[in-house]
C-alpha positions as protocol buffer text, in pm:
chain_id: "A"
residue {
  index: 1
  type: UNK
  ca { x: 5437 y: 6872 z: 235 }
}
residue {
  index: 2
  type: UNK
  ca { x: 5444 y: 6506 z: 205 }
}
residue {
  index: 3
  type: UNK
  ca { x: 5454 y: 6282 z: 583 }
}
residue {
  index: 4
  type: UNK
  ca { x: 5422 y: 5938 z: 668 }
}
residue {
  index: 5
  type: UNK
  ca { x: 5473 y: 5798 z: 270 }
}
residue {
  index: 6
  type: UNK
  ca { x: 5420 y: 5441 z: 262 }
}
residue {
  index: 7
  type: UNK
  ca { x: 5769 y: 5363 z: 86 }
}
residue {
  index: 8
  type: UNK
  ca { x: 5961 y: 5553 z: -179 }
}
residue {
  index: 9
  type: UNK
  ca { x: 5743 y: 5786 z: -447 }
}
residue {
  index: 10
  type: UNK
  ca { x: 5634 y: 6085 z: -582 }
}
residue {
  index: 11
  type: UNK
  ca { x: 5355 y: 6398 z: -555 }
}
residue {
  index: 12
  type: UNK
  ca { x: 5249 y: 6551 z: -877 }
}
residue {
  index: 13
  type: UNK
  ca { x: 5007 y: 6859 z: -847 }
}
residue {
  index: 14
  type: UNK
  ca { x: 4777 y: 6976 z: -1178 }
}
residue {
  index: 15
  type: UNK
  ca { x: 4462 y: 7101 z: -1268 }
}
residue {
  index: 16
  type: UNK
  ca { x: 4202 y: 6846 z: -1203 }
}
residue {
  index: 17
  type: UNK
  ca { x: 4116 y: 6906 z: -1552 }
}
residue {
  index: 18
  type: UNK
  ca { x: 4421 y: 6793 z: -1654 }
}
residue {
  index: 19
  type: UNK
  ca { x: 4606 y: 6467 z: -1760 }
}
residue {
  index: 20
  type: UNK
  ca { x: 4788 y: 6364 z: -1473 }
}
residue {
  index: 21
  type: UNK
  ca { x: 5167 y: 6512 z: -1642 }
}
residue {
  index: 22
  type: UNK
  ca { x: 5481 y: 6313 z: -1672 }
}
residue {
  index: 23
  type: UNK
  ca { x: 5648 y: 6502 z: -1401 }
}
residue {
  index: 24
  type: UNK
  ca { x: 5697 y: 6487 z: -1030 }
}
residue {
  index: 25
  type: UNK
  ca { x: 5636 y: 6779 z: -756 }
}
residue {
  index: 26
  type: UNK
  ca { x: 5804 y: 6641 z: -502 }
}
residue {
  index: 27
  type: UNK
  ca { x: 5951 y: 6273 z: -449 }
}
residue {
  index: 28
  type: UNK
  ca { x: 5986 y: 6117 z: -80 }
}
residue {
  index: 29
  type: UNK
  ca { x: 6098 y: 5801 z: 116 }
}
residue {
  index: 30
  type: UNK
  ca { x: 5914 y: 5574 z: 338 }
}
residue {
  index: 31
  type: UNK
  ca { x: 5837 y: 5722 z: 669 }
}
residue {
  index: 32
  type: UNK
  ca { x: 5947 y: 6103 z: 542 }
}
residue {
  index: 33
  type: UNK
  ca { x: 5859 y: 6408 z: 583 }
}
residue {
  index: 34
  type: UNK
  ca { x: 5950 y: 6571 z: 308 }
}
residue {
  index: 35
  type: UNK
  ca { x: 5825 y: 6995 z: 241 }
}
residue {
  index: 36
  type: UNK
  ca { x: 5803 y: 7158 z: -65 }
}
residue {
  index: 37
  type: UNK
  ca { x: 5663 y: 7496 z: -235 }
}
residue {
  index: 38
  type: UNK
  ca { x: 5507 y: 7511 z: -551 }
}
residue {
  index: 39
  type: UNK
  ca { x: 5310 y: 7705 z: -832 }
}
residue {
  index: 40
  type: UNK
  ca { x: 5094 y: 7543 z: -1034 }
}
residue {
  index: 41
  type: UNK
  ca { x: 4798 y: 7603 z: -1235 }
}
residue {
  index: 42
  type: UNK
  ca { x: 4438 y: 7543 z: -1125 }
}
residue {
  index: 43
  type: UNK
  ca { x: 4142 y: 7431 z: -1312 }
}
residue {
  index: 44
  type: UNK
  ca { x: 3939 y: 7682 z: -1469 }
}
residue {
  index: 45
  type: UNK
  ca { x: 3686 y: 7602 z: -1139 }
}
residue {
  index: 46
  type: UNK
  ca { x: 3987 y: 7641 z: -896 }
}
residue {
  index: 47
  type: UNK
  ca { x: 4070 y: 7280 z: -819 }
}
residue {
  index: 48
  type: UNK
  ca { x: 4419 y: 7115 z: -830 }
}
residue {
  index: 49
  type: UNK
  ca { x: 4431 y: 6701 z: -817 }
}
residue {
  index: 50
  type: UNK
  ca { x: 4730 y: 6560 z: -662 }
}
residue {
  index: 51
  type: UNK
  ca { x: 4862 y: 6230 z: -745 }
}
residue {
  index: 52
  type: UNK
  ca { x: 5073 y: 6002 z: -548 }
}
residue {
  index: 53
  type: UNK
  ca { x: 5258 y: 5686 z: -602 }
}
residue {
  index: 54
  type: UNK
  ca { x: 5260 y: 5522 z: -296 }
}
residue {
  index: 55
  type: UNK
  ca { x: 5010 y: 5608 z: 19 }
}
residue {
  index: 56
  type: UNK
  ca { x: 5129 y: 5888 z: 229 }
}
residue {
  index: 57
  type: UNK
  ca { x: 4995 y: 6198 z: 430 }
}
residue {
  index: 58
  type: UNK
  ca { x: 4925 y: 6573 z: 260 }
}
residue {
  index: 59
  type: UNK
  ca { x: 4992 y: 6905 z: 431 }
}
residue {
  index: 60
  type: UNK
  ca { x: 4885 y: 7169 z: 190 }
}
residue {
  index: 61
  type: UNK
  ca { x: 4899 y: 7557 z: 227 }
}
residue {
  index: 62
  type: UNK
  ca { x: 4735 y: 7737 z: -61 }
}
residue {
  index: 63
  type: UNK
  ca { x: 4883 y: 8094 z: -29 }
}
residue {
  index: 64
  type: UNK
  ca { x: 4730 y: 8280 z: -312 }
}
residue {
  index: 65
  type: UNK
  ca { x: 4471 y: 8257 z: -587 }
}
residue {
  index: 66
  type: UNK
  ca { x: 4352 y: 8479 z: -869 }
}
């Protein structure tokens, strides 16, 4: 979940191992709260990066992991 972002962008999530992809997890507006689920792939240590394009507040659940 994105809050708070700092005008309009994006959240991608990866494996910190990872280039950061061409591809958007979630995209929000200034002052938004904005939720999301998502699967993605962790690193073979199990870490995930997340990049944004403006500042802005993170919620994150992590549900599962194998």
């Amino acid at each position: 979940m994105v809050t708070e972002g700092g005008g309009h962008g994006f959240a991608t999530a990866y494996p910190c191992t990872a280039d950061v992809p061409n591809a958007s997890s979630l995209s929000y507006g200034t002052g938004t709260t904005r939720p999301n689920e998502l699967i993605t792939k962790l690193s073979p240590e199990g870490t995930l990066c997340i990049y944004t394009l403006t500042t802005t507040d993170l919620i994150i659940d992590i549900t599962g992991h194998n």
